[in-house]
N, C-alpha and C positions, 0 to 999 in steps of 0.2 A: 529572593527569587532563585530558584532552582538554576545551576550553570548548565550550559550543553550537554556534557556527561550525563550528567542525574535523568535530564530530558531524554536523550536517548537511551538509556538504560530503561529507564521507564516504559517507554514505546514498545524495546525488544519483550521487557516481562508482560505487557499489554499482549503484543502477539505471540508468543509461548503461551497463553491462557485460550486466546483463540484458536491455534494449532491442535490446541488439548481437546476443543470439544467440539472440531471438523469432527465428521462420523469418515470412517472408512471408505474410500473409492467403492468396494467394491459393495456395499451396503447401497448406495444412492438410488436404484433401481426397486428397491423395497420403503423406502422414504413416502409419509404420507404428503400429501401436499403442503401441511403446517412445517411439517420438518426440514423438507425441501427450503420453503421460504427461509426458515431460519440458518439452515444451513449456507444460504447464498448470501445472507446476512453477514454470517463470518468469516466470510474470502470478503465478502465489500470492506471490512473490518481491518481484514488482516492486510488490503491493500493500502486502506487511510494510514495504517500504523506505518508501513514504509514509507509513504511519501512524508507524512510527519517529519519521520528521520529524516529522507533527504531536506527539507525545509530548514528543517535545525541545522543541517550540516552548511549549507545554502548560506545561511542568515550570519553563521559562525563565520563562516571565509571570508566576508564583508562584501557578499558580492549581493545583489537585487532578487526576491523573488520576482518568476515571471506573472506577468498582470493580463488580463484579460479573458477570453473567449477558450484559448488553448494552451492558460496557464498550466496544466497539469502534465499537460504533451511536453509544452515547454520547459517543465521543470524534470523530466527525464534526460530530456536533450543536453541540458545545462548539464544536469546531474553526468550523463555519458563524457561529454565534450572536455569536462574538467578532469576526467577519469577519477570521478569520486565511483562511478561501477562501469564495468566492463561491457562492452555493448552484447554481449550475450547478454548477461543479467538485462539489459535495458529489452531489449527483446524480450527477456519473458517476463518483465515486468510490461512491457504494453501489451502483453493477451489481459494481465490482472485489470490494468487502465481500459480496456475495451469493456472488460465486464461490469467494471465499477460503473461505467457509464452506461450499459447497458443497465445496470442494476437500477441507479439514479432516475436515468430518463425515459425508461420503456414502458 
């Protein structure tokens, strides 16, 4: 089985391929409705691949992921509170976390 390294390495080259084939900001406004959806496909994408990492990172420290209803919230928090990321980054990773859910459940 692959060590943490390789796992996360793998993640980042996962999201570089998704970064590669977001379309331009400023393009979105001309997006057909199929495009649109796929598009919003690869921010939901590019959100699962960070949280991955943090999981791996998480699971490496020997510490618990979080269980439940607001595991995902809670693995930010975790992930901030450890200063595995900085609470900036934990901020604009929960606008990604708001869409992923909004993605998921709407």
């Amino acid at each position: 089985m692959a060590g943490v390294r390789e796992r996360v390495e793998a993640e980042f080259e996962n999201i570089e391929r998704v970064i590669a084939e977001l379309p331009d900001s400023s393009m979105l406004s001309s997006l057909s409705s199929l495009e649109l959806a796929g598009s919003a496909t690869l921010v939901h994408n590019f959100y699962n691949g960070l949280e991955n990492i943090l999981k791996q990172v998480v699971i490496a420290s020997g510490r618990q992921l979080p269980k439940g209803a607001s595991w995902h919230q809670d693995l930010l928090a975790a992930a901030e509170s450890s200063n595995l990321i900085s609470e900036s980054t934990a901020g604009e990773l929960r606008r990604y976390l708001a869409f992923r859910h909004f993605f998921s459940h709407c």
